[in-house]
N, C-alpha and C positions, 0 to 999 in steps of 0.2 A: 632711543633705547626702549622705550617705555611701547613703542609700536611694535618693533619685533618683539618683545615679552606679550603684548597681546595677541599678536598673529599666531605664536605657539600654543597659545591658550588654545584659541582659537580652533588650530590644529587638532591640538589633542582632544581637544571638545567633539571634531566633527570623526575625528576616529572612534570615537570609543559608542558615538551614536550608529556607527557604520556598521562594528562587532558587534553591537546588544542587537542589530537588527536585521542580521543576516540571516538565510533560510539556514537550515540544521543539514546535516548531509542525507543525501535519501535512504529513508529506513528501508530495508527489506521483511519480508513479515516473519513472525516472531516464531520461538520453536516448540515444540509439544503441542500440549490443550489447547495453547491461546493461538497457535496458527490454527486447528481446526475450525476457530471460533472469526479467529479473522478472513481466511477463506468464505467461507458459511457466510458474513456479513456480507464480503464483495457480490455476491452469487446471487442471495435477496436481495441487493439494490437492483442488480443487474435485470432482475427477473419479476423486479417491482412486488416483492415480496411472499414470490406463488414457490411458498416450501414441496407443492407435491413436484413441480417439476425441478427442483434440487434434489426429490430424492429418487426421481424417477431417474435424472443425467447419472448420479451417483449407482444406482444398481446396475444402470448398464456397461458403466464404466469398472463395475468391482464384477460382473462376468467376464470381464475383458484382462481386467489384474487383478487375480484373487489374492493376493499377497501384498497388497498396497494399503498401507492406512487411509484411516480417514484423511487425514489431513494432506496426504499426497494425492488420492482421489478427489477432493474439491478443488487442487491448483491445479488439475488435468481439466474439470468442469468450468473453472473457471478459464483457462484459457481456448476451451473450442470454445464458449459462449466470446469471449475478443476476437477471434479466428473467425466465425462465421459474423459478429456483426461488421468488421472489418471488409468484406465479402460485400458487402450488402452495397 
Protein backbone atom coordinates (compact mmCIF):
# COMPACT_ATOMS: atom_id res chain seq x y z
CA UNK A 1 0.00 0.00 0.00
CA UNK A 2 2.49 2.33 1.38
CA UNK A 3 4.38 1.82 -2.55
CA UNK A 4 1.57 2.89 -4.44
CA UNK A 5 0.95 6.05 -2.14
CA UNK A 6 4.64 6.77 -2.89
CA UNK A 7 4.56 6.22 -6.62
CA UNK A 8 1.47 8.86 -6.71
CA UNK A 9 3.45 11.23 -4.76
CA UNK A 10 5.83 10.65 -6.83
CA UNK A 11 3.66 11.31 -9.86
CA UNK A 12 2.26 14.36 -8.82
CA UNK A 13 5.79 15.44 -7.91
CA UNK A 14 7.00 14.96 -11.59
CA UNK A 15 3.81 16.70 -12.97
CA UNK A 16 3.67 19.66 -11.30
CA UNK A 17 7.82 20.05 -12.17
CA UNK A 18 6.63 19.49 -15.77
CA UNK A 19 3.77 22.56 -15.54
CA UNK A 20 6.27 25.02 -13.58
CA UNK A 21 8.60 24.15 -16.49
CA UNK A 22 7.07 24.35 -19.59
CA UNK A 23 7.71 27.11 -22.27
CA UNK A 24 4.70 29.88 -22.31
CA UNK A 25 2.79 29.90 -25.60
CA UNK A 26 4.61 32.13 -28.26
CA UNK A 27 3.87 35.86 -27.68
CA UNK A 28 3.20 37.80 -30.65
CA UNK A 29 4.66 41.41 -30.36
CA UNK A 30 2.77 43.79 -28.40
CA UNK A 31 0.25 46.63 -29.61
CA UNK A 32 0.75 50.49 -29.79
CA UNK A 33 4.09 52.23 -28.56
CA UNK A 34 5.66 49.25 -27.30
CA UNK A 35 5.30 47.27 -30.80
CA UNK A 36 7.18 50.31 -32.23
CA UNK A 37 9.72 49.97 -29.56
CA UNK A 38 9.79 46.07 -30.03
CA UNK A 39 10.09 46.31 -33.93
CA UNK A 40 12.79 49.09 -33.43
CA UNK A 41 14.86 46.46 -31.02
CA UNK A 42 14.44 43.40 -33.49
CA UNK A 43 15.88 45.89 -36.48
CA UNK A 44 19.05 47.05 -34.13
CA UNK A 45 19.98 43.55 -33.40
CA UNK A 46 19.48 42.67 -36.76
CA UNK A 47 21.58 45.65 -38.18
CA UNK A 48 24.04 45.33 -35.24
CA UNK A 49 22.88 48.55 -33.95
CA UNK A 50 23.43 51.05 -37.32
CA UNK A 51 20.00 53.32 -36.43
CA UNK A 52 20.83 55.41 -39.72
CA UNK A 53 20.05 52.46 -41.80
CA UNK A 54 16.78 51.75 -39.68
CA UNK A 55 15.92 54.93 -40.60
CA UNK A 56 17.08 55.19 -44.04
CA UNK A 57 14.77 51.30 -44.63
CA UNK A 58 12.16 53.17 -42.78
CA UNK A 59 11.87 56.55 -45.15
CA UNK A 60 11.95 54.42 -48.09
CA UNK A 61 9.46 52.35 -46.98
CA UNK A 62 7.03 55.39 -45.66
CA UNK A 63 7.50 56.86 -49.65
CA UNK A 64 6.12 53.57 -50.49
CA UNK A 65 3.15 53.69 -47.69
CA UNK A 66 2.34 57.07 -46.71
CA UNK A 67 -0.37 56.08 -44.54
CA UNK A 68 1.39 53.36 -42.38
CA UNK A 69 2.45 53.93 -38.82
CA UNK A 70 5.56 53.61 -37.41
CA UNK A 71 5.10 50.57 -36.07
CA UNK A 72 3.57 48.87 -39.23
CA UNK A 73 6.69 50.29 -41.16
CA UNK A 74 9.31 48.71 -38.92
CA UNK A 75 7.43 44.98 -39.22
CA UNK A 76 7.55 45.66 -43.07
CA UNK A 77 11.63 46.50 -42.40
CA UNK A 78 11.89 44.07 -40.45
CA UNK A 79 10.67 41.38 -42.45
CA UNK A 80 12.68 42.34 -45.96
CA UNK A 81 15.68 42.50 -43.56
CA UNK A 82 14.50 38.22 -42.78
CA UNK A 83 13.49 38.00 -46.58
CA UNK A 84 16.85 39.09 -47.92
CA UNK A 85 19.00 37.32 -45.23
CA UNK A 86 17.10 34.36 -45.89
CA UNK A 87 18.14 34.89 -49.66
CA UNK A 88 21.69 34.92 -48.84
Amino acid sequence: MSAAVLLIVLALALLALLVATRPGAPKGPPAGRNAERYWEEKILRQTRGNRGALERALTARRQKYPHASRAELLEMVHDEYMRDRNRS
